[in-house]
BANUDREN-43356 format. One record per residue: x, y, z of N, C-alpha, C in turn; residue number from 1. Coordinates in steps of 0.1 Angstrom, whole numbers, plus 5000, padded with zeros to 4 digits. Layout:
# BANUDREN-43356
[r [X,Y,Z],[X,Y,Z],[X,Y,Z],NUM] ...
***
This chain:
# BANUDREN-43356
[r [7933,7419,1288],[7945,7423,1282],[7944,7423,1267],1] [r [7950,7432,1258],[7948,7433,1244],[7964,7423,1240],2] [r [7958,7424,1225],[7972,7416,1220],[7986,7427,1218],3] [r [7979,7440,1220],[7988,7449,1217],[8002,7450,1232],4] [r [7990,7450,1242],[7995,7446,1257],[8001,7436,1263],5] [r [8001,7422,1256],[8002,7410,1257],[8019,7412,1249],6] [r [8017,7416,1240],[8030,7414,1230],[8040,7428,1236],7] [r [8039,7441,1238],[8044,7450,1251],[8050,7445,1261],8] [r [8041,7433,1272],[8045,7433,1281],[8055,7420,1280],9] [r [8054,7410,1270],[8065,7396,1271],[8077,7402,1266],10] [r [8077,7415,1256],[8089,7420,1254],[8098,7431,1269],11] [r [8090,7435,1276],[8091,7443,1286],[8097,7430,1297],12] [r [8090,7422,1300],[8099,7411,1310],[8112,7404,1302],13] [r [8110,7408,1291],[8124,7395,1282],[8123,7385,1280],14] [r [8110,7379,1276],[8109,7370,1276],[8110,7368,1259],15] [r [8107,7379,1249],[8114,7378,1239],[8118,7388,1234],16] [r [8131,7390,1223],[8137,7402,1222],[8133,7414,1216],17] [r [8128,7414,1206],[8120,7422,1202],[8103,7419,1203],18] [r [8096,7429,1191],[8082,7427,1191],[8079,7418,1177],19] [r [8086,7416,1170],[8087,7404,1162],[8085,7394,1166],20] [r [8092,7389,1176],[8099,7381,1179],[8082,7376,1192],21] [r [8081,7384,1200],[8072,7382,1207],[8058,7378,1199],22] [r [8054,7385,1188],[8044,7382,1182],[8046,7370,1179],23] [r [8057,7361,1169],[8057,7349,1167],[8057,7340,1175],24] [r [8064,7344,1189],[8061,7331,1194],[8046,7332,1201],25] [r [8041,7348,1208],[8027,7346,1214],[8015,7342,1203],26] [r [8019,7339,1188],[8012,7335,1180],[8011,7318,1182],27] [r [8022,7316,1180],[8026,7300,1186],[8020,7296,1195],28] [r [8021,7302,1205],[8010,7299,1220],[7998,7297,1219],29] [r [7994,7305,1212],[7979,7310,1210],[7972,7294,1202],30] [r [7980,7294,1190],[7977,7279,1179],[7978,7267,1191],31] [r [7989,7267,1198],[7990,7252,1209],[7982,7251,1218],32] [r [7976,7264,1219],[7963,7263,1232],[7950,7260,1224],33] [r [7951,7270,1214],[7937,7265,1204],[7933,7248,1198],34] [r [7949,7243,1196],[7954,7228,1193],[7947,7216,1205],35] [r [7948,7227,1218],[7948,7217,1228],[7932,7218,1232],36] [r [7927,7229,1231],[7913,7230,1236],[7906,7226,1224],37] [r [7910,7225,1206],[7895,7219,1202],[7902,7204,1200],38] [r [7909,7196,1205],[7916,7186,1203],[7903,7173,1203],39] [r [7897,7171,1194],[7888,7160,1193],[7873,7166,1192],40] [r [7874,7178,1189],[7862,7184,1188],[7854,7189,1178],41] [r [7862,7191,1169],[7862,7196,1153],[7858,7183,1144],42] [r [7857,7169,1149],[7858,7157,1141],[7871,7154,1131],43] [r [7871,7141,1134],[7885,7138,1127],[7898,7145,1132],44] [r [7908,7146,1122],[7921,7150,1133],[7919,7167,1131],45] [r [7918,7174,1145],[7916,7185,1143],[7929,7198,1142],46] [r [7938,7189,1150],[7952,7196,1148],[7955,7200,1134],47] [r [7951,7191,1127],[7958,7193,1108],[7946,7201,1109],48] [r [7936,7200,1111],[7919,7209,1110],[7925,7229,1107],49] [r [7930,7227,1122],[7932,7240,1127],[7949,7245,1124],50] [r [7959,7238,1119],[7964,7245,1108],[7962,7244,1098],51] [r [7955,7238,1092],[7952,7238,1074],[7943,7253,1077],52] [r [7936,7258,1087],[7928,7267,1088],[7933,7284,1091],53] [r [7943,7276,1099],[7956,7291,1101],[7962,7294,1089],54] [r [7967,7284,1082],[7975,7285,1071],[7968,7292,1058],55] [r [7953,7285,1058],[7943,7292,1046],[7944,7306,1053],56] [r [7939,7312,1064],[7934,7323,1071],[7947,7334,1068],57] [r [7957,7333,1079],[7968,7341,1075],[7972,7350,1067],58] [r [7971,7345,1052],[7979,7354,1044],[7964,7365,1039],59] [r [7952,7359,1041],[7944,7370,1037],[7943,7378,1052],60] [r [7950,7373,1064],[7947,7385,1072],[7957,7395,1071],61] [r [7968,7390,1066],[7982,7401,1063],[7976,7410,1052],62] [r [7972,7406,1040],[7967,7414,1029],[7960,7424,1033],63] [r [7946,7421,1045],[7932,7427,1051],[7940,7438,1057],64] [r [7950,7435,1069],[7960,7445,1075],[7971,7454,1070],65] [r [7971,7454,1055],[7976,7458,1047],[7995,7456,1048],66] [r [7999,7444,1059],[8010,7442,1060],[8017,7444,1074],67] [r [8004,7443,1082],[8009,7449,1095],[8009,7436,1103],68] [r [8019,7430,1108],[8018,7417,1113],[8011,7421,1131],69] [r [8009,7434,1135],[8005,7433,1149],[7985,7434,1144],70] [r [7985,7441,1133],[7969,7443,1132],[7963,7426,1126],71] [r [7973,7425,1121],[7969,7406,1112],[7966,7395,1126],72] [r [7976,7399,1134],[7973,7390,1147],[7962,7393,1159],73] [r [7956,7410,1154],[7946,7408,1160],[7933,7407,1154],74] [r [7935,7407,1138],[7922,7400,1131],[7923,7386,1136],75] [r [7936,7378,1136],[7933,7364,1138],[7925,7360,1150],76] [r [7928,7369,1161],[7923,7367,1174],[7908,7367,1173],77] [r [7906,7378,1167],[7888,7382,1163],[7885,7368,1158],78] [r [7890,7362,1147],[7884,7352,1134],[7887,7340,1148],79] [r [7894,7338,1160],[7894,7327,1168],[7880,7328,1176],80] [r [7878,7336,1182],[7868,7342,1193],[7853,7340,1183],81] [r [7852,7337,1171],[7842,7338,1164],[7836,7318,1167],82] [r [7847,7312,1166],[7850,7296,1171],[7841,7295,1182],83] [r [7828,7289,1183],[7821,7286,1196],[7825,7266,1201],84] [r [7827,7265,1211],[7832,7255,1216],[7821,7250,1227],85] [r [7821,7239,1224],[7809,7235,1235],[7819,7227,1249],86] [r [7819,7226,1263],[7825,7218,1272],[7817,7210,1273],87] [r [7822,7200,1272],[7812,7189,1275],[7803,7188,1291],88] 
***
């Protein structure tokens, strides 16, 4: 599924009202799952790790997207997927 499809279809069931609306929170989801899968992995506390990392990241992906909050959330997705994670 793409993010374009992902954010289409949570608005299509109602689960949020618009596509603003869906992007913010499927962004939300995305950070709480990312929170929970490197959670002790990154060294030290990695929750502050991985928003001090969103927060640096973000405004140069909005800039890169020229302002487009659906293309910025799918550079973010690219810059997550680049993240190799080992399971123990």
């Amino acid at each position: 599924m793409t993010v374009q499809g992902a954010v289409d279809d949570a608005v299509k069931k109602g689960t949020y009202p618009d596509r603003k609306a869906a992007i913010a929170g499927l962004t939300k989801q995305l950070i709480d799952y990312q929170k929970g899968v490197l959670k002790g992995k990154l060294g030290g506390d990695s929750v502050s790790t991985i928003e001090k990392m969103r927060e640096e990241l973000w405004p140069s992906l909005m800039k890169q997207a020229g302002g487009d909050e659906d293309r910025a959330a799918r550079l973010y997705a690219e810059e997550m997927k680049k993240i190799s994670i080992q399971e123990p």
